[in-house]
C-alpha positions as CSV (number, residue, x, y, z in Angstrom):
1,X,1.0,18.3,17.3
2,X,0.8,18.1,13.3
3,X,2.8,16.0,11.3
4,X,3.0,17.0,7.8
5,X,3.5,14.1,5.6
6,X,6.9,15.3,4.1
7,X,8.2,14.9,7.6
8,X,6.8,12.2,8.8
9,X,9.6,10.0,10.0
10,X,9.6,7.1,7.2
11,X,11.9,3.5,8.2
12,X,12.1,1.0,4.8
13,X,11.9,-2.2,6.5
14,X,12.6,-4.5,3.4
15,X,12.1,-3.9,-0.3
16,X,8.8,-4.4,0.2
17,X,7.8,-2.8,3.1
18,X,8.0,0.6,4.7
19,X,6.9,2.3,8.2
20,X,6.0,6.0,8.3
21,X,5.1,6.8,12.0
22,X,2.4,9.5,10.9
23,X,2.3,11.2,14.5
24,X,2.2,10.2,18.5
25,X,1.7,11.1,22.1
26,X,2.9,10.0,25.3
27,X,-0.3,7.4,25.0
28,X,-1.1,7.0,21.4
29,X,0.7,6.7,18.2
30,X,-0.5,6.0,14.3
31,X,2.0,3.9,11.7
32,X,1.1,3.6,8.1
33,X,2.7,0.9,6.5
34,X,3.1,0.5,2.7
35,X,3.7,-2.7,1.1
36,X,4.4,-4.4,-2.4
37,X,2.7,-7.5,-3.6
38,X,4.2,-9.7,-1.8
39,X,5.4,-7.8,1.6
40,X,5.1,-9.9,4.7
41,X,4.2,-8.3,8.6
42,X,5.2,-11.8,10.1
43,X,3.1,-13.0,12.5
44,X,3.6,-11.2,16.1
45,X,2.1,-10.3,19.4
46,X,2.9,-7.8,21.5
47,X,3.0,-7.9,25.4
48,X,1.1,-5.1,26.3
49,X,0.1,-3.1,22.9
50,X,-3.6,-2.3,21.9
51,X,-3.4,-2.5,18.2
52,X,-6.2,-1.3,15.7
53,X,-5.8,-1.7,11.8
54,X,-7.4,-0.2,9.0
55,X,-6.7,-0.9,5.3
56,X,-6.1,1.9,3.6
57,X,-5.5,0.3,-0.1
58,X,-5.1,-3.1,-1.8
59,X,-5.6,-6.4,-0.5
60,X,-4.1,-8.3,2.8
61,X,-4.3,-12.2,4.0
62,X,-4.6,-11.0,7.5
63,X,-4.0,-13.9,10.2
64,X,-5.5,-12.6,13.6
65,X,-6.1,-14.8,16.6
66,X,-5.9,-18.0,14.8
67,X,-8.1,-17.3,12.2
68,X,-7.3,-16.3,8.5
69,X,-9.2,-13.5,6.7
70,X,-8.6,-11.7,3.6
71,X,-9.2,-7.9,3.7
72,X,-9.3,-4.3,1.6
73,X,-9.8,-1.1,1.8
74,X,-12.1,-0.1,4.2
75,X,-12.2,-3.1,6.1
76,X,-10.6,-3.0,10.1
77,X,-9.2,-5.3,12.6
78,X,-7.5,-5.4,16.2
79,X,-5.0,-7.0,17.2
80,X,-5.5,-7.3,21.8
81,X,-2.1,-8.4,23.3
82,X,-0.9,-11.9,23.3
83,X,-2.8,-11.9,20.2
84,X,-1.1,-13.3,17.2
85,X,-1.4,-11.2,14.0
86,X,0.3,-11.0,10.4
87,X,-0.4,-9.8,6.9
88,X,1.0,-11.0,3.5
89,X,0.1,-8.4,0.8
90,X,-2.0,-9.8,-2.2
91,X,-1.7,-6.7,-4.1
92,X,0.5,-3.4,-3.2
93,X,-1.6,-1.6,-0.1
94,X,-1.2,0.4,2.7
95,X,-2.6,-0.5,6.1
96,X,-3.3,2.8,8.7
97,X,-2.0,0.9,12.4
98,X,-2.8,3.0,15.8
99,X,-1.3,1.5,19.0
100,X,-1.5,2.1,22.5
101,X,0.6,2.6,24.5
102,X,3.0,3.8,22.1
103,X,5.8,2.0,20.8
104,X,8.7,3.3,21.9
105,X,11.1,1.1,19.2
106,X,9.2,2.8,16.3
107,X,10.4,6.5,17.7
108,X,14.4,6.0,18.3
């Protein structure tokens, strides 16, 4: 499967934030999510979702597993299940997620 960007299904969460699932598989999916100074991923965990995060742009306060780190491009995280996680953004960014299994609320 190949996504091109111009069809890659984009969801405006706030005025800050959007969601762009980028592509998927029955296993496997990858979300880029854009923010503005100032957007908020509140703190979550899932049940049963592997999550790995990659910043592509700007800077993030990332809370992950109790701890509080502040991240940029380049840098990674994941996120295990039960495993609390969030992001305020410092600066506009855009963090590259990949989850499995996939999340089936991000498809609808």
């Amino acid at each position: 499967m190949v996504i091109k960007e111009n069809d890659a299904k984009v969801t405006i969460l706030n005025d800050l934030v959007t969601r762009t699932l980028m592509v998927h598989n029955d296993k496997l999916m990858m979300i880029r999510f854009d923010f503005k100074k100032g957007g908020i991923g509140e703190p979550h965990s899932h049940d049963i979702h592997d999550q790995v995060g990659y910043i592509l742009s700007g800077k993030f306060e990332l809370m992950c597993g109790g701890e509080t780190y502040v991240v940029s491009a380049g840098d990674s995280y994941v996120a295990n299940p039960g495993v609390v996680h969030g992001v305020i953004a410092l600066e506009d960014g855009a963090i590259l997620d990949v989850f499995t299994p996939i999340r089936d609320e991000f498809i609808c």
